[in-house]
C-alpha positions in Angstrom: 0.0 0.0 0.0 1.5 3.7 -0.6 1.8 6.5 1.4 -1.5 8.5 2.0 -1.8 11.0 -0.7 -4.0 14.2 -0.4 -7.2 13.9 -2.3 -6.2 17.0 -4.5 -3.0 15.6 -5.3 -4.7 12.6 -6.2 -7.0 14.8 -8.3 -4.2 15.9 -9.8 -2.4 13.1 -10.6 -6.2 11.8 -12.4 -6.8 14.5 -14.2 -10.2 15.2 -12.4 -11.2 17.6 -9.7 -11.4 17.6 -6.4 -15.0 17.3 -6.3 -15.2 14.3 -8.0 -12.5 12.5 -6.3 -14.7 13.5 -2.5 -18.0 12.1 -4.4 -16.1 8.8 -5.0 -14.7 8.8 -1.6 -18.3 9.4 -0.1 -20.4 7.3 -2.5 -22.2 10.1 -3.8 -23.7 10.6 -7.7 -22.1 13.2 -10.4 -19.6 10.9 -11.4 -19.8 8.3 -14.2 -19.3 4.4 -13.8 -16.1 4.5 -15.4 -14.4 7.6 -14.0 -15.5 5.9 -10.7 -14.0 2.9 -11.3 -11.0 4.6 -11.9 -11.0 7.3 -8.6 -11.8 4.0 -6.4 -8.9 2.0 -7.7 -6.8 4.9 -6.7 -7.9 5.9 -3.7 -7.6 2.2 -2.3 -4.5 2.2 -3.6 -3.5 5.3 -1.2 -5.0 3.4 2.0 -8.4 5.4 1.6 -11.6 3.6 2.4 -14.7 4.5 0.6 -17.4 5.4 2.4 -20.7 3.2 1.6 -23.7 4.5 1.4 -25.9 1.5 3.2 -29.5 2.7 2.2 -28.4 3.8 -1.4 -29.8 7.6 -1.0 -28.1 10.6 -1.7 -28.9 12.7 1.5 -28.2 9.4 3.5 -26.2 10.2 6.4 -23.4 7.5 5.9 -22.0 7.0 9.8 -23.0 8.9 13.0 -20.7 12.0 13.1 -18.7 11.8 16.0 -15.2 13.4 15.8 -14.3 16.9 14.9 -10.8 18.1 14.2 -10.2 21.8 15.4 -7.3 23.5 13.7 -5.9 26.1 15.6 -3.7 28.5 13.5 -0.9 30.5 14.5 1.7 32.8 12.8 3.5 35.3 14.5 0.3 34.3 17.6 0.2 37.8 18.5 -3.8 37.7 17.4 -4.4 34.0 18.7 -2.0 34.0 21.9 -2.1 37.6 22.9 -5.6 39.1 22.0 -7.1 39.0 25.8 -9.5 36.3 26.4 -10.9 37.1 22.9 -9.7 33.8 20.6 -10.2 31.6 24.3 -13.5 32.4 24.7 -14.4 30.9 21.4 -12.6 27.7 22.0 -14.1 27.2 25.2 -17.2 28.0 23.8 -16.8 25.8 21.2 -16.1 22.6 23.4 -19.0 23.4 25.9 -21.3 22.9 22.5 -19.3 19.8 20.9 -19.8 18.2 24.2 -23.5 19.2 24.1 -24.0 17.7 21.0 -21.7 14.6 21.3 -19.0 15.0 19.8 -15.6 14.7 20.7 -12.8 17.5 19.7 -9.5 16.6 18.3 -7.3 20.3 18.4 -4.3 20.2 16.3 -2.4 23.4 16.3 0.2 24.2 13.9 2.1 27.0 11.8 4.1 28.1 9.2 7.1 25.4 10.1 4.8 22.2 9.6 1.7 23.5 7.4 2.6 21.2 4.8 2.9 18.5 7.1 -0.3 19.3 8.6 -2.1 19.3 5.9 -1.4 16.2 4.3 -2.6 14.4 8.1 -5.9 16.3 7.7 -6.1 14.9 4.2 -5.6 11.1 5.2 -7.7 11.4 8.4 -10.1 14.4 8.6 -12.2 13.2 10.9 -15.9 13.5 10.6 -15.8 17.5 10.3 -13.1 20.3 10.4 -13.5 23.7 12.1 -10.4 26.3 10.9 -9.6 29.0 13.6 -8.6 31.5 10.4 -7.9 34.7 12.9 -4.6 34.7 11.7 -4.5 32.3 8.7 -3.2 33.1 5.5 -5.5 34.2 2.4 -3.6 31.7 0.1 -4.6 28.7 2.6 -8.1 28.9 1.9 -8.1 27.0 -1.2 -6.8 23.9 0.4 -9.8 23.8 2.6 -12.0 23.4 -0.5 -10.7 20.3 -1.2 -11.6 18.9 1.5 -14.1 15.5 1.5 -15.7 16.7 4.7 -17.4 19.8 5.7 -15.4 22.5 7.0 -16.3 25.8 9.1 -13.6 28.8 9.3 -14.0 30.9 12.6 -13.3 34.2 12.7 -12.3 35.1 9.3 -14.9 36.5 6.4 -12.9 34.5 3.7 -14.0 36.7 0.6 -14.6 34.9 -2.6 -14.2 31.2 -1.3 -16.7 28.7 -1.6 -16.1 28.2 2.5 -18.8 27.9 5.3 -17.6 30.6 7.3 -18.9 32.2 11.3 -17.5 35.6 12.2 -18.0 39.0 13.4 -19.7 41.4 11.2 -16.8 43.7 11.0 -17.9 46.6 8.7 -21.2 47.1 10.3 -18.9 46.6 13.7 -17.0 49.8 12.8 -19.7 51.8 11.3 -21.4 51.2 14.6 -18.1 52.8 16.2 -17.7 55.7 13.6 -21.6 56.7 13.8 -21.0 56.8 18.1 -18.2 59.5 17.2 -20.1 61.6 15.0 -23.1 61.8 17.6 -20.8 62.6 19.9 -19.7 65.8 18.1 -16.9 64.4 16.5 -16.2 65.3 12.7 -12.0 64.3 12.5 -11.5 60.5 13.2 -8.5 59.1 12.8 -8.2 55.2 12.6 -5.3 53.0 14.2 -5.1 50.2 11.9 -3.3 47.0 11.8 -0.1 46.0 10.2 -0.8 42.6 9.9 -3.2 41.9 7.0 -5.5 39.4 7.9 -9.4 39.5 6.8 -10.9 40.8 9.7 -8.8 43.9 9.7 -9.2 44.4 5.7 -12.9 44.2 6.3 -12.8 46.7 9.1 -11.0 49.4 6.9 -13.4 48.8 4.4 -16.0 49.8 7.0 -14.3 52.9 8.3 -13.7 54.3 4.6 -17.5 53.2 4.3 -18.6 54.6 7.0 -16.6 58.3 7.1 -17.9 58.4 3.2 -21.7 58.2 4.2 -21.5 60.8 7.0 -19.3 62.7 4.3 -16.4 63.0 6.6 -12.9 64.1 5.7 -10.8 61.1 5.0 -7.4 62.1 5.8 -5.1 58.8 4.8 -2.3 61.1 7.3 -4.7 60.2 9.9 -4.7 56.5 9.1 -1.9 55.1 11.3 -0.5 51.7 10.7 0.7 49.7 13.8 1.0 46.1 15.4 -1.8 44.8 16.8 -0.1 44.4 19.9 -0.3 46.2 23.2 3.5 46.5 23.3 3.8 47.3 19.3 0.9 49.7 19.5 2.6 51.5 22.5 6.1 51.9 20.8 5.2 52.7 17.2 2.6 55.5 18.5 5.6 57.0 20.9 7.9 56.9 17.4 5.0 58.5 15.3 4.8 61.5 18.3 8.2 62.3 18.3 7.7 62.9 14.5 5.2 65.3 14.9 2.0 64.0 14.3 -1.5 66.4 15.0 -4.1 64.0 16.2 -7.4 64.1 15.6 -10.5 64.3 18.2 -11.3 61.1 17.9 -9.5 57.5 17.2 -10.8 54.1 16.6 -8.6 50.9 16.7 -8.9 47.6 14.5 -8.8 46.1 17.8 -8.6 46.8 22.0 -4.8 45.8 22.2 -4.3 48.8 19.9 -6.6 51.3 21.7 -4.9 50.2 24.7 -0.9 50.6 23.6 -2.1 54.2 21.6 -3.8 55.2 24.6 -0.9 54.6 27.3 1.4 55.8 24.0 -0.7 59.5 24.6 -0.9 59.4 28.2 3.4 59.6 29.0 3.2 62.6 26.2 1.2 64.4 28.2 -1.8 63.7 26.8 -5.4 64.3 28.5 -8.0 61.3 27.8 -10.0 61.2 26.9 -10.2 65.6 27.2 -7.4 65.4 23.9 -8.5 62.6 22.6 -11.5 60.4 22.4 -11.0 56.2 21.6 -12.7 53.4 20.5 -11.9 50.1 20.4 -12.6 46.7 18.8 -13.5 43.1 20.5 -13.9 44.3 24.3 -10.8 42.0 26.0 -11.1 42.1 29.7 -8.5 44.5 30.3 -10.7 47.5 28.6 -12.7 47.6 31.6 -10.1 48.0 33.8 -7.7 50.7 32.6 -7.9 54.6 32.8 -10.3 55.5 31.2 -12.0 52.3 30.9 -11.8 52.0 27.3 -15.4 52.1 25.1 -15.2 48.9 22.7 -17.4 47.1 20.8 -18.0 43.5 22.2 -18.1 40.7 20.1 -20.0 37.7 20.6 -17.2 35.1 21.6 -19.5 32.6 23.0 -22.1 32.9 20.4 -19.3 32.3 17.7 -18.2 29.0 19.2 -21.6 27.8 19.6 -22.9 28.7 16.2 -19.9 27.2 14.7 -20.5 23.3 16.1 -24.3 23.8 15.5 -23.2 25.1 11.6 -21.1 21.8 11.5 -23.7 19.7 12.8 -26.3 20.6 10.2 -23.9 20.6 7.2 -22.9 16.4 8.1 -26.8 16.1 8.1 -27.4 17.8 5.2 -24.0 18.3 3.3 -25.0 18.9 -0.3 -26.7 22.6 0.5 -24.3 25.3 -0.8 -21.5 27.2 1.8 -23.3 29.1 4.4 -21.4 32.8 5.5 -22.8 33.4 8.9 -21.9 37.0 10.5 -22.7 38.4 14.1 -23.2 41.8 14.9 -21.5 43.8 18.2 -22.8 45.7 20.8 -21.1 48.8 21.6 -20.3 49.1 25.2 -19.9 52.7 26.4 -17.0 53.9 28.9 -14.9 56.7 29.8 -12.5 57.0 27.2 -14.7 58.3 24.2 -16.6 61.9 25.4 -18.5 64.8 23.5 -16.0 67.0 21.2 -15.1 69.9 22.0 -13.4 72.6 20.3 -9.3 72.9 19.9 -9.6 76.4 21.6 -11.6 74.9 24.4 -8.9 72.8 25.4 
């Protein structure tokens, strides 16, 4: 017997596509007699055991779903490791509803150094269902997920233009939400602290600031668009460098995310700034340390637990039904009003 091959290698090496080598694999029609023949001799050849279809029905459900494999993602794990409770909360949530449901959780984390090694294990044995933790995974990854014979749900990333059952944050209504609270507060200059590392929560979150500043026909000023790590101790350093440069602040600021807010606001405080008298913040995911620090820091929450759950529950219905077509499931925020976002007032009121 070979070596377990991935199923799009194998599609590869066939000639056919992916789809047709997961319909073989899971007895299901769209493929002809011969072409089937040929996939099954293949696939037994790599170790793979097709999956029989005991009452001859499409829509059967082949075995009772018991195992899911979580894949826990993490690249430089500032967003995954460092991020509060935020990426915890999900996971815990997560288990709590596996367990409720029955099924057992298999978490395999891994990174840039053994993707490749990864990936071909999650090919050979993917378990009855695969949920993706794609906070800080890598646009070009996605396509390997489509490959895949069983369903798969991404958590916390939009994943734009992939055929991809996906459960995240709403993020451009999440930062309109923020940018409309400024301009009831008086605020008409609103600078945003956005994050250096590209992932697709933050590209969706620019998108809704630029949005958002547009309909309320707000001067974008791209010098008021600050680029820094999404890191408590990134945020606080590049902010010091960018005020020993001279920058004017605007009267408001609104972060990609709380670690952000939290750096650029300690960054202002030791140069003398006045918050939030100076300057007014806002930030994004409401970690447990934005309640806590001076000023407590106005944040939009996001619905951690909700995420997890929704996630299994997605995952449970797609194994029972899995020919309907890729679901994109996004939660709103509640904004959560403190002390460190206030009425403007004028420069020469200050």
């Amino acid at each position: 017997m070979k070596t377990k091959k991935p199923l799009q290698d194998i599609a590869a090496e066939l000639g056919v596509s992916p789809a047709a080598v997961s319909f073989v694999l899971n007895s299901k029609k769209g493929v002809s007699d011969a072409t089937r023949a040929r996939i099954t001799g293949v696939l037994e050849s790599y170790g793979y055991r097709i999956r029989k279809n005991t009452d001859e029905r499409e829509d059967a459900v082949i075995r009772t779903p018991r195992s899911i494999r979580f894949l826990k993602y993490k690249n430089s794990a500032i967003l995954v490791e460092e991020n509060g409770n935020f990426v915890s909360s999900i996971i815990d949530s997560l288990e709590k509803e596996c367990r409720k449901l029955g099924f057992d959780l298999v978490i395999t984390t891994f990174g840039p150094e053994n993707r490749e090694e990864t990936y071909s294990r999650v090919s050979a044995e993917p378990m009855d269902g695969i949920v993706v933790l794609g906070t800080e995974l890598d646009a070009a990854d996605l396509p390997f997920f489509e490959t895949l014979s069983v369903p798969v749900i991404l958590v916390d990333t939009p994943a734009p233009g992939r055929s991809l059952n996906c459960v995240t944050m709403n993020n451009e209504e999440i930062v309109e939400k923020a940018v409309d609270y400024f301009y009831r507060l008086g605020h008409r200059e609103i600078g945003y602290l956005h994050s250096s590392m590209d992932t697709g929560n933050f590209h969706a979150r620019m998108c809704g600031y630029r949005n958002a500043m547009n309909r309320l026909g707000l001067p974008l000023k791209e010098e008021q668009i600050y680029s820094l790590t999404p890191s408590m101790t990134g945020s606080y350093e590049e902010m010091s460098c960018l005020f020993e440069n001279g920058i004017r602040l605007p009267s408001a600021l609104l972060a990609d995310n709380d670690m952000i807010a939290l750096g650029c606001s300690r960054a202002l405080k030791d140069k003398g700034f006045e918050l939030p008298r100076d300057c007014s913040i806002i930030g994004i995911d409401d970690i447990s340390f934005s309640s806590i620090c001076a000023p407590p820091l106005t944040s939009v929450r996001i619905p951690c637990k909700e995420l997890g759950s929704i996630v299994v529950q997605l995952l449970h219905y797609k194994l029972t039904h899995p020919d309907t077509p890729p679901a994109k499931v996004l939660l709103s925020g509640e904004l959560i009003v403190r002390g460190s976002a206030v009425t403007a007032i004028t420069r020469a009121d200050k």
